[in-house]
BADREN-694014 format. One line per 4 residues: number of its first residue (from 1); their letters; for each residue x, y, z of C-alpha. Coordinates in steps of 0.5 Angstrom, whole numbers. Each point is the difference from the previous one (the first is absolute). Example, Ala and Ser with C-alpha at 12.3 -4.5 7.8 and 13.67 -1.06 7.14 Angstrom:
residues 2
1 = as = 25,-9,16 | 2,7,-2
***
This chain:
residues 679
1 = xxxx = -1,64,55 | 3,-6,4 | -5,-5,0 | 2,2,-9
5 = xxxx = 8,-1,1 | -2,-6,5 | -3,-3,-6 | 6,2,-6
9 = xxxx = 5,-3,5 | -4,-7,1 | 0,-1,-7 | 8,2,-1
13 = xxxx = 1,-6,6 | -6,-5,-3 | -1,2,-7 | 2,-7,-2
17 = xxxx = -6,-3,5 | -5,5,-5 | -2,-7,-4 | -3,-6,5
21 = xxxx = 3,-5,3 | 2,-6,-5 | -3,-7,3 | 3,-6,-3
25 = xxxx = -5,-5,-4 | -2,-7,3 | 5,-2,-6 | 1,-3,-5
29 = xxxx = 3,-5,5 | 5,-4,-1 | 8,3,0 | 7,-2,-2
33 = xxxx = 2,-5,5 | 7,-1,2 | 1,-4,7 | -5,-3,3
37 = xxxx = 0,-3,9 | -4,-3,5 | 0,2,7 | 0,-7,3
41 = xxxx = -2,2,7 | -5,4,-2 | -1,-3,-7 | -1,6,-4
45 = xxxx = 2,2,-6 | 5,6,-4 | 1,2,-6 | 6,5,-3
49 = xxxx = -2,3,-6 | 4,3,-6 | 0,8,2 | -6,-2,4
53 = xxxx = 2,-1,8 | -3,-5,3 | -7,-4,1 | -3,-4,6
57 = xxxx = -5,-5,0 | -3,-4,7 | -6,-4,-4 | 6,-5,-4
61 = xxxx = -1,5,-5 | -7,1,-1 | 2,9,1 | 6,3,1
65 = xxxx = 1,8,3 | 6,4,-2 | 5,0,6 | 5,6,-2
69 = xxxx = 1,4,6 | 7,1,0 | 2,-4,-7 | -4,5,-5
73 = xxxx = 0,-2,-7 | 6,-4,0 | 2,-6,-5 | -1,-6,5
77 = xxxx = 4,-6,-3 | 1,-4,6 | -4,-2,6 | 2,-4,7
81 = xxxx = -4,-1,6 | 2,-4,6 | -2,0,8 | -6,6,-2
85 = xxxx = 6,5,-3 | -1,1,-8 | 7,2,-4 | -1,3,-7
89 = xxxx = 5,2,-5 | -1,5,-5 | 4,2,-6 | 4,5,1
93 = xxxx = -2,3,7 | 2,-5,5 | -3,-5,5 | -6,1,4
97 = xxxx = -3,-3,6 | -7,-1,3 | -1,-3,7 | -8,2,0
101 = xxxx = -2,-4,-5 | 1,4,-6 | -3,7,3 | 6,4,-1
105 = xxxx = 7,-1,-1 | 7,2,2 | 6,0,-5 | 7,-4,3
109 = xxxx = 4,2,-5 | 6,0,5 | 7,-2,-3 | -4,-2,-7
113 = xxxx = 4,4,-6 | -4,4,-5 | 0,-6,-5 | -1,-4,6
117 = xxxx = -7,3,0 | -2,-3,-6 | -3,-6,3 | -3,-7,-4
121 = xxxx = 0,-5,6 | -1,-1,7 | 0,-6,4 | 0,0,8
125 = xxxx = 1,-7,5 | 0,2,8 | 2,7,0 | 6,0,-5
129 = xxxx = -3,4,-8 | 4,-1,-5 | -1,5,-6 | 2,-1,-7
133 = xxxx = 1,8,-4 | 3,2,-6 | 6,1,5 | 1,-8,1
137 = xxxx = -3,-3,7 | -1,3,6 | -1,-3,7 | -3,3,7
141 = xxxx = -1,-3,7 | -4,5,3 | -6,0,-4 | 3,6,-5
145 = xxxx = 2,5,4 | 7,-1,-3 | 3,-4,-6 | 6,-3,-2
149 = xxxx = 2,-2,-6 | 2,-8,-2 | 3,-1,-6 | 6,-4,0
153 = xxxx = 1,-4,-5 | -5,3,-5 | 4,3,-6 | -1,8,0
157 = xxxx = -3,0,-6 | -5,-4,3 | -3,3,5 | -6,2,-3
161 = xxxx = -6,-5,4 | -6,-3,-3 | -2,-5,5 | 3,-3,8
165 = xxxx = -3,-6,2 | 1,-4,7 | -1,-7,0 | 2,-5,6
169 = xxxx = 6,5,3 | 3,1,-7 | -1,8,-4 | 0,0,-8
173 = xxxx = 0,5,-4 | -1,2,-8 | 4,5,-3 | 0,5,-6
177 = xxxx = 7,-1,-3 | -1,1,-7 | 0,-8,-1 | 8,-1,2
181 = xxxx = -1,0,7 | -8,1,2 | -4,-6,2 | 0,-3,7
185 = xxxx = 5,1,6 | -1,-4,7 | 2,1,7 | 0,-3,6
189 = xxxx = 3,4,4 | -6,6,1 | 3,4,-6 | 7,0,3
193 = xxxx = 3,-5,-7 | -3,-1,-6 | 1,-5,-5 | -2,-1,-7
197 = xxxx = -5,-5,-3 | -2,-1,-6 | 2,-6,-2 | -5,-2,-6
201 = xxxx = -2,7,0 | 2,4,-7 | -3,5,-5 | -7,3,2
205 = xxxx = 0,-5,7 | 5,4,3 | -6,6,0 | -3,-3,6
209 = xxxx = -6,4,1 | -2,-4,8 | 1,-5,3 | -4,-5,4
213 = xxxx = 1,-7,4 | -4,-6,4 | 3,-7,2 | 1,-2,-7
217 = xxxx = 5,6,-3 | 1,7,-1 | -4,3,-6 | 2,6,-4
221 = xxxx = -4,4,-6 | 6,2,-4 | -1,2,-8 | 0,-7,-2
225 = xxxx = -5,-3,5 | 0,-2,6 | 6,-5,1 | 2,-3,7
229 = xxxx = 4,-3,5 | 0,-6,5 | 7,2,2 | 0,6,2
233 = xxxx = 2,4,-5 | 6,-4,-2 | -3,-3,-6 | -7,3,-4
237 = xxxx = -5,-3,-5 | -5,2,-4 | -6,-2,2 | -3,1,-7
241 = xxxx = 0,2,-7 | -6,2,-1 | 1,6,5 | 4,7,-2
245 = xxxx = 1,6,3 | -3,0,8 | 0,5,4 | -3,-4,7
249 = xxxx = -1,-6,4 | -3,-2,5 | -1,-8,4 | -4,-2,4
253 = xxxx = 1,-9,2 | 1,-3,-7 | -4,7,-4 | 5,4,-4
257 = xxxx = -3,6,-3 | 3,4,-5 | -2,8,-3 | 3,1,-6
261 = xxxx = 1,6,-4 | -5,1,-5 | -4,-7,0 | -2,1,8
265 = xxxx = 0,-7,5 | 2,-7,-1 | -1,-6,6 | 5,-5,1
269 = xxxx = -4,-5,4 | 7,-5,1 | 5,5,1 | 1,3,-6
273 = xxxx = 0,-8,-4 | -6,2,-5 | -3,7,0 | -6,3,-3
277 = xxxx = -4,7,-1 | -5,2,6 | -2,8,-3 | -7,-2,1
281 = xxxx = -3,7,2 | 6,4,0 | 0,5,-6 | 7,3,2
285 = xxxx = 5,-5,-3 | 7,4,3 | 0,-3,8 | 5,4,4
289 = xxxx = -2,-4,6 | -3,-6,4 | -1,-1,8 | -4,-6,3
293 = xxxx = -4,1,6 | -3,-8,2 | -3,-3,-6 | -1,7,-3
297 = xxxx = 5,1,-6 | 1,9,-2 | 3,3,-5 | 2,6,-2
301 = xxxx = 0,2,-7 | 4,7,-3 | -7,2,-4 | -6,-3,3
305 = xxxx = 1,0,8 | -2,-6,5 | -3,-6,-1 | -1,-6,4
309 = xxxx = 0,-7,-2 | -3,-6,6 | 1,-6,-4 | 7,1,-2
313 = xxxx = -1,4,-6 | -6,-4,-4 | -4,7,1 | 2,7,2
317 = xxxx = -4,5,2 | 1,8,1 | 3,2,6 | 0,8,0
321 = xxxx = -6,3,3 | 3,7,3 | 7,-2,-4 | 0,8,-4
325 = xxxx = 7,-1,-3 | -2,0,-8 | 4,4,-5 | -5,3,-3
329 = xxxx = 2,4,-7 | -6,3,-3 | -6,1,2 | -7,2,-5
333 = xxxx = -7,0,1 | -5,-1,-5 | -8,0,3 | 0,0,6
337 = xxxx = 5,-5,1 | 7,1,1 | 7,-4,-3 | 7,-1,4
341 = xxxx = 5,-3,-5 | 6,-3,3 | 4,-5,1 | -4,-6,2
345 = xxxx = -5,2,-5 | -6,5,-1 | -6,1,7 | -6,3,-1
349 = xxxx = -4,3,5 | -8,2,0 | 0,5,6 | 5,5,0
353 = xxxx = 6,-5,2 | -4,-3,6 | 1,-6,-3 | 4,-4,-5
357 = xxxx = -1,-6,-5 | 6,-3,-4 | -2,0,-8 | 6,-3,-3
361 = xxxx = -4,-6,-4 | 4,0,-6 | 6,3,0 | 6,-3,-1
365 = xxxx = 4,5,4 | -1,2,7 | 4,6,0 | -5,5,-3
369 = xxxx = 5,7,-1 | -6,5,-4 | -8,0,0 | -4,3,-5
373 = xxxx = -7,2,0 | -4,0,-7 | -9,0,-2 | -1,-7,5
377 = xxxx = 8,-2,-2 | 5,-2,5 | 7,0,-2 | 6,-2,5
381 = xxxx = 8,0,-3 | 4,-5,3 | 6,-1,1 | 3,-5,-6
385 = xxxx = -7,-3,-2 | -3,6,-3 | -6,4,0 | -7,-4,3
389 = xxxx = -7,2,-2 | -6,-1,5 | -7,1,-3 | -3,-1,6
393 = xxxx = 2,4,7 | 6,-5,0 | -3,-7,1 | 3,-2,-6
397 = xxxx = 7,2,-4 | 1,-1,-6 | 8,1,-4 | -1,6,-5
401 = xxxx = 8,0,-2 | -1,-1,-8 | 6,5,-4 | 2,2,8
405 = xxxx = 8,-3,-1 | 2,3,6 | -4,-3,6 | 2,3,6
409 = xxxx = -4,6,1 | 0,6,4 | -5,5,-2 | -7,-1,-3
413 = xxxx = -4,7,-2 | -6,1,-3 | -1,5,-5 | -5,1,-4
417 = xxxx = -3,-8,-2 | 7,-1,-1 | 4,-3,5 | 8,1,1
421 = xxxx = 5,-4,4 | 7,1,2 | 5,-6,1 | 7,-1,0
425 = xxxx = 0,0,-8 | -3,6,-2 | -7,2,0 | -6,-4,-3
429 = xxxx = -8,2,-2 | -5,-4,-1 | -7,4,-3 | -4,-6,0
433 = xxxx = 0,-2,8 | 5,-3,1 | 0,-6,-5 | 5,3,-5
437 = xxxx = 6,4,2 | 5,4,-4 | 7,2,1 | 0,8,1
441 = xxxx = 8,0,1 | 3,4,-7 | 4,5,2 | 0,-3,8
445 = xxxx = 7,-1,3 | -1,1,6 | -1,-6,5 | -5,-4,4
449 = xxxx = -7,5,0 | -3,0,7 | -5,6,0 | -5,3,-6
453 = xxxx = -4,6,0 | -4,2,-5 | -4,8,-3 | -3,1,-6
457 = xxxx = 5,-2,-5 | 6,0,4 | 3,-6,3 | 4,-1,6
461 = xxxx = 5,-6,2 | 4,0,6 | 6,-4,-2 | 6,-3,5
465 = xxxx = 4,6,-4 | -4,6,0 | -6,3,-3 | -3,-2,-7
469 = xxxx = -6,3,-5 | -4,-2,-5 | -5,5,-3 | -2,-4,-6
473 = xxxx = -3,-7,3 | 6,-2,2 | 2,-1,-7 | 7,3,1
477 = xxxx = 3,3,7 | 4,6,2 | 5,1,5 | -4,4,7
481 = xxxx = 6,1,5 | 2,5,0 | 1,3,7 | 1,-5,3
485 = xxxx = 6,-5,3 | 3,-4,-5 | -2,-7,1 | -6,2,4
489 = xxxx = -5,-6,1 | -7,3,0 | -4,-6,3 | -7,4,0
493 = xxxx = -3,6,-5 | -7,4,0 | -3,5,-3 | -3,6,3
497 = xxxx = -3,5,-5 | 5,3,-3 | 6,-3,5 | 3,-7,-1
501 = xxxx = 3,-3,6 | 6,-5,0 | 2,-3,7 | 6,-2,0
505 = xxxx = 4,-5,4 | 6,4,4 | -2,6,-3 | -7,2,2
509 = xxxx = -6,4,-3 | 2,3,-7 | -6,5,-4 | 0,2,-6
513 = xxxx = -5,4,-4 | 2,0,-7 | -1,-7,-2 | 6,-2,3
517 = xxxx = 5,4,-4 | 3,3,7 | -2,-3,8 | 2,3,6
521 = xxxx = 0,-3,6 | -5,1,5 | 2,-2,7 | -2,5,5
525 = xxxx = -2,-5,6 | 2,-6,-3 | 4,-4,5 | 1,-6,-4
529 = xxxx = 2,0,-7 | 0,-7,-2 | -9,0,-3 | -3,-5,-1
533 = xxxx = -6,2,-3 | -5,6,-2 | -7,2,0 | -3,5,-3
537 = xxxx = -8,3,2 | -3,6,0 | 2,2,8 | 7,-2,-2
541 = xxxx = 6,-4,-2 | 2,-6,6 | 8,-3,0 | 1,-6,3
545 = xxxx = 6,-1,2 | 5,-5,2 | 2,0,7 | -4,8,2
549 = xxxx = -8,-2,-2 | -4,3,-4 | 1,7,-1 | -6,5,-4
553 = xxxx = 0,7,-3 | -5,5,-2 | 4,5,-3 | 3,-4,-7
557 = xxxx = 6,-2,4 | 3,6,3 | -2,-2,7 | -1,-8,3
561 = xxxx = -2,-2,7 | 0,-7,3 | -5,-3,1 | 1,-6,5
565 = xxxx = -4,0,6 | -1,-7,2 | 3,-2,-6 | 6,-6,3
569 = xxxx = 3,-2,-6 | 3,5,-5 | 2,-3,-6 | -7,2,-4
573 = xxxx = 0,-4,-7 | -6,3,-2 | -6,5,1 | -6,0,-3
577 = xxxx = -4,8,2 | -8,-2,0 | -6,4,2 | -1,-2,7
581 = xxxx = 7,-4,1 | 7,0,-1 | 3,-7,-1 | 8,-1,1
585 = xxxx = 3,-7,-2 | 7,0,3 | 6,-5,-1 | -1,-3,7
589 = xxxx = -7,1,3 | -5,-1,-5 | -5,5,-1 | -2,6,4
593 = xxxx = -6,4,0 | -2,8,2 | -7,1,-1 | 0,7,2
597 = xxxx = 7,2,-4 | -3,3,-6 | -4,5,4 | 6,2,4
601 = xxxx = 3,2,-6 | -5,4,-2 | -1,3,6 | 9,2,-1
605 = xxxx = -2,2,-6 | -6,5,1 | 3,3,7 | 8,1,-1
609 = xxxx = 2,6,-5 | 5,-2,-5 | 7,3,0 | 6,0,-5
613 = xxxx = 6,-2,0 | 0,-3,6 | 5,0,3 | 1,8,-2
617 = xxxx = 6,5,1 | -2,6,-1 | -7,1,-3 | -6,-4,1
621 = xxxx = -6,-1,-4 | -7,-2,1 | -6,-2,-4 | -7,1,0
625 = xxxx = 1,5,4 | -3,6,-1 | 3,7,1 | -3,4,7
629 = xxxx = 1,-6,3 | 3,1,7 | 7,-5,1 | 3,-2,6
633 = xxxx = 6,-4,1 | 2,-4,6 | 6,-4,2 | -1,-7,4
637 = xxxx = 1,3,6 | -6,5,-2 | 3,6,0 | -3,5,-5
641 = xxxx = 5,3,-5 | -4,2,-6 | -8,3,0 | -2,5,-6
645 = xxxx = -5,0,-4 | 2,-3,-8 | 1,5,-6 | 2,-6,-4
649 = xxxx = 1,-8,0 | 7,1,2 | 4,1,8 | 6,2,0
653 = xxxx = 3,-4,5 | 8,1,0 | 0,3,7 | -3,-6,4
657 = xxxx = 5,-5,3 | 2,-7,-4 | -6,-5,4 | -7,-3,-1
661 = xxxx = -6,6,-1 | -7,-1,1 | -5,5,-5 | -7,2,3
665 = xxxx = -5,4,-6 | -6,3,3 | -4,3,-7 | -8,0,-1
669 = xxxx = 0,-8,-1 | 4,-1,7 | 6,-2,2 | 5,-5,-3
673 = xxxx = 6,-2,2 | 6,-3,-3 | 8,0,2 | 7,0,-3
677 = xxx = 7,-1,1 | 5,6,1 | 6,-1,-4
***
């Protein structure tokens, strides 16, 4: 009898440890960099990633390891390093400090308001660390252990921070003011006074994304280029008209290199006199960041991750092995090869995710939302480019946008040997492979449609407001919301026999069992309401969530548990249940894979009795069990409150106090266990 309670009491504590441990795949590689750094005295490279923490390399980027002990998963848009200490600022959660070369960190967030955490810039000379936030400039002489701010001169509306740079004992500057006092503010006094200097700066110039200087001048990426100043600041040119909307600049002598936002990088050989496109080898085109490092020129892209040029830009090469920071929104397979959709293009991989090769030839969109699998055919939606069609495993793309009229795509499902997508104007089917597309919006008011589920005749949408059907081909379309929250974004739909599940953004799980004409909420265990995604197979239903993980289900949604063990980031946008493996695509960290997870469900399946409703107030009721059955209940601590034999599939339980229960069934098939919440 112990040794059974024992075994009930480890699953109430470990329950949600049943399916195996989630490994991170070897990619895709790449990430949305947002900062880049080198060490001088070691030479090693940093990386901040949006939402991804921060990686180091030690081999000039030839493999970087994650090195988040301490910082986690945080949003990195700022990176410094001076004399073996390593600064990061993350927007929203402060300062952070490393003084053993990246392998933990410590917040230093002292003195620092909450708008003060959100930090873009960091600069450090000889002890003293300036930090530009959304709460204007802050300064410490102690490495961080406290802040002082040191704002004076810089309007109030104008402390929101974009950039600092220190050139020859001067500070700058670049502020956020809506265009009537942004641009760029000097000091000469260690931030004690600041003085406005803008002269030649107006309009889009005065949104000064970075900032960088040699003997020459200070150079910076602003809205409209890249404009310059051999006076420091009091006067500004712009080097050229061929260049708009930069985001980053770096020098190095005479070299000027400029990352822009959407036509990657331009190199100026003679300050910025003449420039010309250098993206040879960078399929990313929108550049967050560049550092330099001897002859060796990175940079760092939102979409693509790192890649290293050795001659000044002529050829870059991709830097991201070991980088797993890839926002991946869908994930499908076909054969036996696997596809991630997401926003730097479509990767396959031909060996359960140990390995993966970007296939985006053809595509004219690198941010790739919904894939689709019909026959031999790939599908990929992309945002503001329409669908594509890959006839070969993704080697080649082809544009299949003929009648579409709306082209940012959502949702792709096959029904059939039809195949319908979702857009921000309505839903549009395609018989024919993807070659034709006919708009299906009559009687559609709703808005973007971001998920389709199909069953027989009767058709799905998730809709930024609610729930649609259609049970005529998509010819007509009725209202299917009732039940659920007004103005409710349903980001995810799946069918399961009878049941159709909508994920909502805030509100959780709804089932309905009647096509839609009721929902219910359906989320016991849920900690996070915000899903993702969801997917369906015969063990059960998956919720990716986004900041709780994934979460699964084998009793049509009346009970969840989490499934994160191993699983570092929790923000899973998509979830591909196979035969062997379950794969998870997350906003932050690439793809995730559990090779057991399936097994492991089962196994909950068969071993654990099924109770309704749970929680429960006075009646419990169990299924599949079978009257003769001896029950006994049992609280955490192991005391045993009921034991008898059943005469029906109902225990009355109103006496018991409120509190988690454990259920032991002994009858000739063996023993099963289960549990339930005493309300």
């Amino acid at each position: 009898m112990k040794k059974v309670l024992a075994i009930i009491l480890c699953t109430f504590a470990f329950s949600g440890n049943l399916i195996a441990q989630w490994q991170q795949s070897n990619g895709p590689y790449g990430g949305d960099i947002r900062a880049l750094a080198v060490d001088t005295t070691t030479n090693h490279l940093f990386a901040g990633l949006n939402h991804g923490g921060v990686y180091k390399s030690t081999d000039n980027g030839a493999s970087w390891t994650m090195i988040n002990n301490g910082i986690e998963f945080n949003t990195v848009y700022a990176l410094a390093a001076d004399n073996s200490k390593i600064f990061a600022g993350t927007y929203g959660n402060g300062i952070f400090i490393s003084t053993d070369d990246g392998n933990s960190w410590t917040a230093i967030n002292t003195g620092l308001t909450t708008y003060g955490k959100f930090v873009s810039s960091i600069v450090v000379f000889r002890g003293n660390v300036f930090a530009g936030t959304n709460d204007g400039v802050y300064f410490s002489s102690n490495d961080g252990s406290t802040w002082t701010s040191v704002n004076s001169g810089i309007p109030d509306n104008s402390l929101y921070v974009q950039s600092l740079l220190l050139s020859g004992g001067i500070l700058y500057a670049s502020v956020a003011g809506g265009g009537i006092n942004g641009g760029i503010y000097r000091s000469a006094d260690n931030g004690g006074s600041w003085t406005e200097v803008n002269n030649g700066l107006s309009g889009n110039s005065l949104n000064v994304s970075s900032m960088a200087a040699n003997d020459n001048g200070i150079f910076a990426a602003t809205g409209d280029g890249i404009y310059v100043s051999t006076d420091h600041g009091d006067t500004w040119a712009k080097t050229s008209n061929f260049l708009t909307s930069t985001n980053a600049v770096a020098v190095n002598g005479s070299n000027i290199f400029a990352g822009t936002i959407g036509s990657g990088v331009y190199f100026s050989p003679d300050n910025g006199d003449t420039w010309a496109a250098v993206s040879d080898g960078i399929p990313a085109k929108y550049i967050g960041a560049f550092v330099i490092s001897g002859n060796n020129i990175f940079t760092g892209t939102w979409d693509g991750g790192v890649f290293l040029s050795t001659n000044n830009g002529t050829n870059w090469t991709d830097a991201n092995n070991g980088i797993t920071g890839m926002a991946i929104s869908s994930i499908v397979h076909s054969g036996d090869r696997i596809f991630a959709g997401g926003y730097g293009g479509v990767y396959t991989s031909t060996d359960q995710g140990n390995s993966w090769t970007l296939v985006n030839n053809g595509l004219l969109s690198t941010a790739v939302i919904p894939l689709a699998v019909s026959g031999g055919n790939i599908f990929a939606g992309t945002q503001n480019k329409g669908i594509f069609l890959s006839a070969d495993n993704g080697a080649s793309w082809t544009e299949a946008n003929n009648g579409l009229t709306s082209t940012d795509i959502r949702a792709l499902t096959v029904k059939g040997d039809s195949i319908l997508a979702g857009t921000n104007g309505g839903v549009f089917l395609s018989t024919d492979s993807g070659s034709n597309w006919v708009e299906k919006n009559n009687e559609l008011s709703k808005g973007y449609v971001m998920a389709i589920a199909t069953r027989d005749t009767c058709t799905f949408i998730g809709t930024s407001d609610g729930v649609l059907l259609s049970t005529d081909n998509c010819d007509s379309w009725v209202d299917a919301s009732s039940g659920l929250p007004g103005d409710t974004w349903v980001d995810a739909i799946v069918v399961s026999g009878d049941n159709v599940f909508a994920g909502t953004f805030g509100g959780g799980v709804y089932l309905s069992s009647n096509n839609g004409s009721s929902w219910t909420a359906v989320n016991n265990g849920l900690s996070d309401m915000q899903i993702m995604s969801l997917a369906v197979n015969e063990n059960g239903i998956f919720a990716g969530t986004y900041n709780g993980g994934v979460f699964v289900s084998t009793d049509d949604g009346s009970s969840w548990i989490a499934v994160n063990s191993g699983l570092l980031c929790k923000r899973v946008s998509s979830l591909m249940p196979g035969s062997n493996y379950v794969y998870a695509g997350t906003s932050d960290a690439s793809v995730w894979t559990n090779d057991v997870g399936i097994t492991g469900v089962r196994e909950i399946k068969k071993s654990e009795i099924s109770v309704f409703p749970n929680p429960a107030k006075e009646t419990l009721f169990l299924r599949d069990i079978k009257p003769t059955a001896e029950i006994s209940i049992y609280n955490i601590k192991g005391k045993l409150f009921i034991n008898k034999i059943l005469t029906s599939n109902q225990v009355d339980i109103s006496s018991l106090p409120r509190g988690l229960y454990a259920i032991k069934i002994v009858d000739k098939t063996g023993t099963r266990t289960g549990k339930f919440i005493k309300q």
